[in-house]
C-alpha positions in Angstrom: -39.9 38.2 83.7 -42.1 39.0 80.3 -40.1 41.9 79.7 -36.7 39.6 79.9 -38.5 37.1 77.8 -39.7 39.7 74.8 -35.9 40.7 75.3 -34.8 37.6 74.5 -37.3 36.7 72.0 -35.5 39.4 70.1 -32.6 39.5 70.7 -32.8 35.5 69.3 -34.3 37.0 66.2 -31.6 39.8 65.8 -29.0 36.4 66.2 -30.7 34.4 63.5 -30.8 37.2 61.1 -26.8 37.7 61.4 -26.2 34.1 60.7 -28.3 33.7 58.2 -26.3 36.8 57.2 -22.9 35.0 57.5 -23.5 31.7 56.1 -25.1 33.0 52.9 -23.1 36.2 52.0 -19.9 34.0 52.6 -16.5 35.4 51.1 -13.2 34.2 50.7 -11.9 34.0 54.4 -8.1 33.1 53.3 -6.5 36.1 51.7 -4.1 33.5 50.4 -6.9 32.5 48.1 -7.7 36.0 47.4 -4.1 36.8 46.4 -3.8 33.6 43.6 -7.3 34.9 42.4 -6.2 38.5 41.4 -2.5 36.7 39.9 -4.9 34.2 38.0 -6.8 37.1 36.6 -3.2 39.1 35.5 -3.3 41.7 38.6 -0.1 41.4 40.6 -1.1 42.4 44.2 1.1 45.2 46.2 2.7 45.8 48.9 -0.3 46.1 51.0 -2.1 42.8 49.5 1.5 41.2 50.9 1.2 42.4 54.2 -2.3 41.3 55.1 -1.8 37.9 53.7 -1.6 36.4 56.8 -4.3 38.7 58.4 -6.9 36.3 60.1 -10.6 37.4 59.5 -13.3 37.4 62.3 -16.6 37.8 60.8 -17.4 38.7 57.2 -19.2 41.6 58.8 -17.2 44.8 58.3 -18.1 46.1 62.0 -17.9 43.3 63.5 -14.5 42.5 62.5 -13.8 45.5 63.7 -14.6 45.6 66.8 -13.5 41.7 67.3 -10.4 42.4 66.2 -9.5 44.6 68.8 -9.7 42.4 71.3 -6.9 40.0 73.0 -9.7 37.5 74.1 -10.8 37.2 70.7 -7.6 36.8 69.4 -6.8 34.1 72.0 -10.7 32.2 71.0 -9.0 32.2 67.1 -6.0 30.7 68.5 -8.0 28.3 70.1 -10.6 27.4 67.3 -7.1 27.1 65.0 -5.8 24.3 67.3 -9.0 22.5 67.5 -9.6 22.8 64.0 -12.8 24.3 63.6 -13.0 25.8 60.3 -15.4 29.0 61.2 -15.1 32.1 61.9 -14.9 33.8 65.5 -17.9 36.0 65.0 -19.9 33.4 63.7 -19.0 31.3 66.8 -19.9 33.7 69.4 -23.8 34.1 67.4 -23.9 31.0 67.5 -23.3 30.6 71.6 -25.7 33.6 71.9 -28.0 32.0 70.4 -27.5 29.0 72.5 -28.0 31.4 75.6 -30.8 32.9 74.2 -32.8 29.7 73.2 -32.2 28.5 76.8 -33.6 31.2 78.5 -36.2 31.6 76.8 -37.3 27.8 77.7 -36.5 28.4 81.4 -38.8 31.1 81.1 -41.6 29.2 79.9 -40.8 26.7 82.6 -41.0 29.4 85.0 -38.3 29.2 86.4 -36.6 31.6 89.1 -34.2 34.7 87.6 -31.2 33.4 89.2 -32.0 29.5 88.4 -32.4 30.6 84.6 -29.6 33.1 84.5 -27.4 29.8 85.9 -28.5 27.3 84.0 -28.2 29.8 80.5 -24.4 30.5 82.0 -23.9 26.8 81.8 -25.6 25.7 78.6 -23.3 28.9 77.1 -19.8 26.8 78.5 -20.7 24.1 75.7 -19.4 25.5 72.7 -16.1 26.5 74.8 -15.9 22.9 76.2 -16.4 21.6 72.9 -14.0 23.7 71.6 -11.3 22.6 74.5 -12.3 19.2 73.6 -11.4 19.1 70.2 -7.9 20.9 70.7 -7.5 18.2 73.0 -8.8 15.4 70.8 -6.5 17.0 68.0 -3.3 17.7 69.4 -3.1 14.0 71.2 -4.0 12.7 67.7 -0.8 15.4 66.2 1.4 13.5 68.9 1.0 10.2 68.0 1.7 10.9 64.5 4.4 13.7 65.1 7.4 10.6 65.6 6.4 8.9 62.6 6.3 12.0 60.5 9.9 12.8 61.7 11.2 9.9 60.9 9.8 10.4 57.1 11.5 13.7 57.3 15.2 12.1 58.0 14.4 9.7 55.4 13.8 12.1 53.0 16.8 14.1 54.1 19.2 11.1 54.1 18.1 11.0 50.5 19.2 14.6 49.3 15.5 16.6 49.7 15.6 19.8 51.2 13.8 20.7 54.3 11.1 22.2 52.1 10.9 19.0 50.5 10.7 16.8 53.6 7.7 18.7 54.9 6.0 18.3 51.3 6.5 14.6 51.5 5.2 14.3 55.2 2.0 16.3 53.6 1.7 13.6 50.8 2.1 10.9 53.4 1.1 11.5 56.6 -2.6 11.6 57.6 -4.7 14.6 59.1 -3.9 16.8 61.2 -0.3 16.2 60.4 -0.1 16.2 57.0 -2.6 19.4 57.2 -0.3 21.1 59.3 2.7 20.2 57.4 1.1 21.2 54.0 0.1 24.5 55.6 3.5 25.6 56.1 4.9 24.3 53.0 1.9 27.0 51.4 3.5 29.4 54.0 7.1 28.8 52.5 5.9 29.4 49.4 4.2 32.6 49.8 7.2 34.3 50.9 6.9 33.5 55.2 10.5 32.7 56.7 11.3 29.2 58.0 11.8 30.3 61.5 8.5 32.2 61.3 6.3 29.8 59.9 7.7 27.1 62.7 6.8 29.5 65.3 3.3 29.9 63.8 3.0 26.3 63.6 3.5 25.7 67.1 1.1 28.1 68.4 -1.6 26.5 66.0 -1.3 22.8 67.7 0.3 24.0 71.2 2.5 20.6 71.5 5.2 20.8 73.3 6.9 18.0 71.4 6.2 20.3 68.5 7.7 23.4 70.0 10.8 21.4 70.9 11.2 20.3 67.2 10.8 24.0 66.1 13.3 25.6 68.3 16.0 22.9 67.4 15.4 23.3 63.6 15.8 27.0 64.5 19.0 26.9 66.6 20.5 24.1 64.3 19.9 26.7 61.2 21.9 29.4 63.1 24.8 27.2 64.4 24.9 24.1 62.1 24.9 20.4 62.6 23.5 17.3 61.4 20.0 17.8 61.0 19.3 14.1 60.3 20.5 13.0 63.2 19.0 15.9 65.5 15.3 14.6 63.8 16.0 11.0 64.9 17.1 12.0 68.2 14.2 13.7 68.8 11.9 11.5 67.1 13.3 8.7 69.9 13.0 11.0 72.8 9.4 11.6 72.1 8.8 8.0 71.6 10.4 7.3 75.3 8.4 10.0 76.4 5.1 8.5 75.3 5.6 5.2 76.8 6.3 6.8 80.0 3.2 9.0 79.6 1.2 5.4 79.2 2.4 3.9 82.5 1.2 7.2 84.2 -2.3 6.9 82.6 -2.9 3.4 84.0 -1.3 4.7 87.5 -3.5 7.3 87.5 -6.3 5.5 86.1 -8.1 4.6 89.7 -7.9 8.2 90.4 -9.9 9.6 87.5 -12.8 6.5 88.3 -13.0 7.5 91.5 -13.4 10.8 90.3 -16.1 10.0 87.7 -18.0 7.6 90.6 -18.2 10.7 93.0 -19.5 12.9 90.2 -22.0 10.3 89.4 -22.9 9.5 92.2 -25.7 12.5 93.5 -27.4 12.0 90.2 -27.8 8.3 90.6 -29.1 8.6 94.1 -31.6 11.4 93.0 -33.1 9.6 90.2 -33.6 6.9 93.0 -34.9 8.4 95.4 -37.2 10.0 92.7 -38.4 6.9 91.5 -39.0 5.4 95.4 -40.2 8.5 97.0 -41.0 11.3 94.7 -41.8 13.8 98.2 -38.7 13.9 99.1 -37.9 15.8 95.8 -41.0 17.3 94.4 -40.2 19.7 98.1 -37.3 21.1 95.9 -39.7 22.1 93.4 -42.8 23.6 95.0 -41.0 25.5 97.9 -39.8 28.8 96.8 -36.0 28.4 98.2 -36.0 24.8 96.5 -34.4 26.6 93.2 -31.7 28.7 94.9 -30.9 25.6 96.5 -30.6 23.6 93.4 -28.2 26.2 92.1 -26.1 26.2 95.1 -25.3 22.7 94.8 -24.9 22.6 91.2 -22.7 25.5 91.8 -20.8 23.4 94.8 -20.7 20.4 92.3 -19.0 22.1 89.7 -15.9 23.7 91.8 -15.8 19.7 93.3 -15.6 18.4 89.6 -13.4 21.2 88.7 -11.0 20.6 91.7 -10.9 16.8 91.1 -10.2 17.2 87.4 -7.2 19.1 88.0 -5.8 16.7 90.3 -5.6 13.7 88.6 -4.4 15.7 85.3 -0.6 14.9 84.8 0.8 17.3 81.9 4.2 16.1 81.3 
């Protein structure tokens, strides 16, 4: 056990040093706002500036980058961070989960706590960041969906009066509060850098993952290949997601009793521990003292998980 805890003493140390790193020898992570700084200064970039001008950055550590951007589940953590809208960069996320890991082993080790017991509960307290992470993309995109109708129907507005598309997303970026008029003014900067309509749509549904998004994308796509009214395909779909969302509400409070239920089962070995702690503190302090108390500990917080896993997908309804 001391030679895991010098190991994580240091390798805590060697985690602070690279975000200390990170945060202060910050560059430009956009090459968007690389590019406008070389026109500003007279230098017109070339062909090669062009083609990483949508290249997404990992860490302002050379290596690092590197070797982070060689891997799909990296790629797929970006993707996620995007849709959450976390503005930081994957390598500065994963130090900063390390040293989450890190910190709590070393304080189960100066509890004294078993190998396994520690090695659990430091598997655990590294999940936060990534629930946090799912929590916020969740958070965002539901936010995205309730504005989503309302920005549409400011689009067919502005189409009715003779803007362009381009112009419609610009005024849903003037208008229309965050993340929607974010999103919107981020591929109006697309459009004008030189990124294809059909391109940049497809990039913007893979940044908020909606499927009320994705269904707008591919009919603005098919309708610029085969024609039609585009005003009237923008209120159609602006009405269909608003039937949609009503019918999504009755199926909350449906489900509703489900999900408390759920929460009251989850609740409800904590609430009689702290009890029977509180009543008869022998029953438990057993747990403590005997030397298979922690391996049973983890098994049952291991048990309760898979339960709370199981029960949260079953009274999710993704529609």
């Amino acid at each position: 056990m001391e030679y895991a805890f010098a190991a994580a003493l240091f390798f805590l140390l060697l985690i602070i040093f690279e975000l200390l790193y990170s945060f202060f020898n910050k560059g430009e992570s956009r090459p968007i706002d690389r590019v406008m700084e070389r026109y500003s200064r007279g230098e017109l970039p070339d062909e090669q500036e062009l083609d990483i001008l949508y290249y997404r950055k990992f860490s302002e550590i050379k290596l690092l980058n590197a070797i982070l951007s060689a891997s799909p589940i990296v790629r797929r953590l970006d993707s996620l961070m995007q849709q959450g809208g976390v503005n930081m960069l994957v390598g500065v996320y994963l130090l900063l989960t390390m040293t989450i890991g890190a910190v709590t082993f070393l304080l189960c080790s100066m509890v004294s706590f078993p190998s396994v017991l520690s090695a659990l509960i430091t598997g655990l307290a590294m999940l936060v960041p990534f629930l946090y992470l799912k929590f916020r993309r969740a958070r965002r995109r539901s936010k995205f969906e309730a504005l989503f109708p309302d920005a549409l129907d400011l689009m067919g507005y502005s189409l009715k009066a003779g803007h362009s598309i381009v112009a419609s997303f610009k005024m849903v970026e003037e208008e229309m509060a965050s993340p929607v008029g974010e999103e919107f003014g981020r591929v109006v900067e697309e459009l004008n850098f030189g990124m294809g309509l059909d391109a940049s749509l497809r990039t913007f549904s893979k940044r908020i993952d909606s499927t009320e998004l994705r269904f707008f994308a591919t009919s603005v796509i098919i309708q610029r290949e085969t024609g039609g009214n585009l005003v009237e395909m923008i209120e159609k779909i602006s009405e269909v997601i608003r039937k949609k969302f009503r019918f999504r509400e009755k199926v909350k409070a449906l489900s509703a009793e489900g999900k408390l239920s759920a929460g009251i089962l989850l609740a409800l070995p904590f609430l009689t521990g702290a009890a029977i702690l509180v009543t008869s503190p022998k029953y438990l302090t057993v747990l403590a003292s005997d030397p298979i108390g922690p391996y049973l500990i983890g098994i049952a917080v291991t048990m309760m998980s898979i339960g709370t896993f199981i029960m949260y997908r079953l009274v999710q309804l993704d529609m």
